[in-house]
Phi, psi and omega in degrees: 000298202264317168312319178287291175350276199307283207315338192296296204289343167285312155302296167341301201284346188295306182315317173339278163335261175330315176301310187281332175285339206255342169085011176258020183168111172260058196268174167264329213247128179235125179241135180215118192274106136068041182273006199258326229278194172044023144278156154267173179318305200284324178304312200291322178297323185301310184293313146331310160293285177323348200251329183310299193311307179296359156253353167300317198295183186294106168332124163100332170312272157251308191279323168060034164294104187241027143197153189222119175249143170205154230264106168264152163236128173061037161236159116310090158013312180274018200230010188211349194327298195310341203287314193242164194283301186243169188212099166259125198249140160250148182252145132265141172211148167043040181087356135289113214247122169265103186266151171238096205263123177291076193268000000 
């Protein structure tokens, strides 16, 4: 599970990487469904990290990322809070989807 995860979420960013040096794809916006699940806590802080870091380089250096979103499902909020700067949740209740936006 979390080994394949890490290797899965290394191919994304590598494609990544190569799409923007070869000059066929340039995005700001990086969306990653679910890269947290089948970690343990220290995989999820790594990934944290890791994602922090790509948005620290210089814009336009390789990647020119300035937001990353990303789709959690059956994580807790406190358990991932520190990895990202904001954290906005949707609830569903009774057919109903309620967003709660972190500012």
């Amino acid at each position: 599970g979390g080994q394949w995860r890490r290797c899965s979420l290394a191919l994304q960013l590598g494609y990544i990487e190569l799409a923007a040096k070869r000059g066929k794809l340039r995005s700001s916006l990086l969306v990653l469904d679910e890269p947290l699940n089948h970690l343990d806590s220290a995989g999820r802080q790594c990934v944290g990290t890791v994602l922090r870091h790509l948005l620290a380089e210089r814009p336009g250096k390789h990647n020119g990322l300035t937001t990353i979103l990303v789709i959690l499902q059956e994580i807790a909020a406190d358990e991932i809070g520190n990895c990202f700067d904001h954290l906005d949740e949707v609830v569903k209740c009774d057919g109903a989807s309620t967003v709660h936006v972190d500012e």
